[in-house]
C-alpha positions as CSV (number, residue, x, y, z in Angstrom):
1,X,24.8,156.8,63.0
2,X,24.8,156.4,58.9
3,X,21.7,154.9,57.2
4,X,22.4,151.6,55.7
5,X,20.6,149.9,53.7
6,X,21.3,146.6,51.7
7,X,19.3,146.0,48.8
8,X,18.8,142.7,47.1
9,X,20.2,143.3,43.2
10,X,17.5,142.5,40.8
11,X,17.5,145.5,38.6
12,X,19.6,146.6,35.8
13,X,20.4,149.4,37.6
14,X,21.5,147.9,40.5
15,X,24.1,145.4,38.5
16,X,25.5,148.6,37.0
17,X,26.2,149.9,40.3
18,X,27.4,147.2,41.8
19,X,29.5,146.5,38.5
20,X,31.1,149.9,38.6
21,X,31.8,149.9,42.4
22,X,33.9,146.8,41.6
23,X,35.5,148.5,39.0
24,X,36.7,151.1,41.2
25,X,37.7,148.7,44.3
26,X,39.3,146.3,42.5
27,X,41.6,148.7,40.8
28,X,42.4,150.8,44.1
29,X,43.4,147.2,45.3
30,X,44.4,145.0,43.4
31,X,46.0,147.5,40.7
32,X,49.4,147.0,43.2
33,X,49.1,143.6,43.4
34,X,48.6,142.0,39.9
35,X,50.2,141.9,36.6
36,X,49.4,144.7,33.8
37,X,46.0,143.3,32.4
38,X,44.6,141.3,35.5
39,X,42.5,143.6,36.9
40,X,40.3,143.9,33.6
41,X,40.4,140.6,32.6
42,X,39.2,139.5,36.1
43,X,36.4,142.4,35.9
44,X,35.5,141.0,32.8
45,X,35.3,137.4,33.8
46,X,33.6,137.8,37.4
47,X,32.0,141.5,37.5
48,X,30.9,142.5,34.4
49,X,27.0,142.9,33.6
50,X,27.5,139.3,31.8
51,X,29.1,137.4,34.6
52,X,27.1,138.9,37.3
53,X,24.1,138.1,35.3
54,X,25.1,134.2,34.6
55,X,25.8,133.6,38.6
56,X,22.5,135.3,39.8
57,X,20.8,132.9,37.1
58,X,23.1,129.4,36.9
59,X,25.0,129.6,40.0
60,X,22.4,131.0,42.4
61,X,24.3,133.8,43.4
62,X,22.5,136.2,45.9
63,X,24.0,139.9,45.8
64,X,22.9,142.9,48.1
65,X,23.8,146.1,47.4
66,X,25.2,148.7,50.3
67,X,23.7,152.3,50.4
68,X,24.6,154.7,52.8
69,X,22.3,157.8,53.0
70,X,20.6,156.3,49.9
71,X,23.7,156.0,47.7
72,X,25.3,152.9,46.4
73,X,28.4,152.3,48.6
74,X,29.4,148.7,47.8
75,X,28.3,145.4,47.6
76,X,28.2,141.7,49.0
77,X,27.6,138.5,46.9
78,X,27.5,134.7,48.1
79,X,25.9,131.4,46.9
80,X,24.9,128.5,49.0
81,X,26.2,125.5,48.0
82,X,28.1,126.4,45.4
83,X,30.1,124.1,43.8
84,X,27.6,121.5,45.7
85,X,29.3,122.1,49.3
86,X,27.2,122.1,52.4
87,X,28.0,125.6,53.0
88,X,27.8,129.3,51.8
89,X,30.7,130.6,49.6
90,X,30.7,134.2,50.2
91,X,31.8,135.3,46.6
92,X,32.3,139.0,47.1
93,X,32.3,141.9,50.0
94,X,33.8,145.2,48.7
95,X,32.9,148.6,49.9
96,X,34.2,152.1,48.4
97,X,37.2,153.7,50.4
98,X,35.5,156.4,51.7
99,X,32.7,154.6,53.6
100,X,35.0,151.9,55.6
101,X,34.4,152.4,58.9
102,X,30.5,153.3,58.9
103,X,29.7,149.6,60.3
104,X,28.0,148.6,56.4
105,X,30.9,145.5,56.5
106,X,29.1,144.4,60.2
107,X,25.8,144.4,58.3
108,X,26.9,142.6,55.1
109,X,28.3,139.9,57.5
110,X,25.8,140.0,59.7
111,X,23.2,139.4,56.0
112,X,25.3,136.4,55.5
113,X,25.4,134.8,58.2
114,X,21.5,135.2,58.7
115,X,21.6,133.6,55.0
116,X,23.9,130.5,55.6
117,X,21.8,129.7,58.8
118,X,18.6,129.8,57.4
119,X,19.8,127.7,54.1
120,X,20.7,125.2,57.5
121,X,24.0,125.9,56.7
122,X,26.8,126.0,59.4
123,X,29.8,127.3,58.0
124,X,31.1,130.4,55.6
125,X,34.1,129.7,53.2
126,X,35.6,132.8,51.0
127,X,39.3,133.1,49.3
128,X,41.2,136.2,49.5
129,X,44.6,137.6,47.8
130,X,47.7,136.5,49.6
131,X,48.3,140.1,49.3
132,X,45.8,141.5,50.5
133,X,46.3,142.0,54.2
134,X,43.6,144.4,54.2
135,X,41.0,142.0,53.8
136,X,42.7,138.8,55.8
137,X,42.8,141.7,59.0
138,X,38.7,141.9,58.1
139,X,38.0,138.8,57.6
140,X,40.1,137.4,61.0
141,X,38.4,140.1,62.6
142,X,34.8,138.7,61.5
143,X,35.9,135.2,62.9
144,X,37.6,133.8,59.8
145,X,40.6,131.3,60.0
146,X,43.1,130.5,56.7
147,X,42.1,126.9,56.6
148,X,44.9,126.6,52.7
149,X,46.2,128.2,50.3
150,X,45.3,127.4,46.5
151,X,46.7,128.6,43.1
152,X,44.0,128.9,40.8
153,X,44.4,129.3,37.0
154,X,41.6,131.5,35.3
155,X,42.7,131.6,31.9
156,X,44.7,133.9,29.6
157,X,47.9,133.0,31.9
158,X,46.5,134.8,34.8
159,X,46.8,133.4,38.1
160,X,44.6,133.6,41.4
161,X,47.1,133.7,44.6
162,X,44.9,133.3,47.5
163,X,43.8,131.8,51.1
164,X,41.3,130.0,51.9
165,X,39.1,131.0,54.8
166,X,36.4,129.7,57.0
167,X,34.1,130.4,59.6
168,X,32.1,128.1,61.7
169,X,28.4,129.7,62.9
């Protein structure tokens, strides 16, 4: 059995881990998926140093950091109530390729949960790519259901594609 550890981010250099694990995922999986120039602008606008910065403070983002034997290995972020609904939005769950499969996504979810309950929260909401079957197979493994599908404009003509999910503790 690994070590695994999550870590609550609260130092520089845990943003710049967790900013540069994005980096990586998000190319690996969304590179295929988007147009040229939609990966970095979305880096940019959700997981650079500056926007992970402005969630933690305005937004009440929580994000933990995933080691495995003591090195950073991804990353979870959420926010209760965000957007002012009775429930935790679970922003963020990436993990590097090489460590799927050590059980750190059953912790992370596991976290979460624990967090939305003791906010006296009762249900988990997330969106995910369209295209990203990946995640949907996670995420409907983990109890999730596609409760509708929304387009989402974020600027520069870029275009979010993505389900809806929920889960009910």
């Amino acid at each position: 059995m690994r070590n695994i550890n999550l870590e609550k981010v609260e130092s520089q250099e845990q943003i710049d881990s967790l900013c540069e694990i994005a980096r990586v995922v998000w190319h690996e999986t969304y590179d295929p998926l988007l147009p040229d120039g939609q990966v970095e602008y979305m880096l940019d606008k959700f997981q650079s140093d500056h926007a992970v910065k402005a969630q933690m403070k305005a937004q009440g983002y929580r994000y933990y950091l995933i080691k495995i034997e003591g090195k950073p290995a991804g990353f979870v972020g959420f926010s209760p109530r965000y957007e002012n609904r009775e429930e935790m939005f679970l922003s963020k769950i990436y993990l590097l390729p090489e460590y799927h499969g050590t059980g750190a996504v059953s912790q992370a979810f596991a976290l979460v949960e624990k967090e939305t309950r003791e906010e006296g929260l009762s249900k988990i909401r997330l969106t995910v790519n369209k295209g990203n079957e990946h995640a949907i197979g996670v995420y409907s493994h983990y109890g999730f259901q596609v409760e509708e599908q929304v387009k989402s404009d974020i600027g520069s003509g870029y275009v979010m594609d993505d389900y809806v999910m929920v889960k009910e503790l």
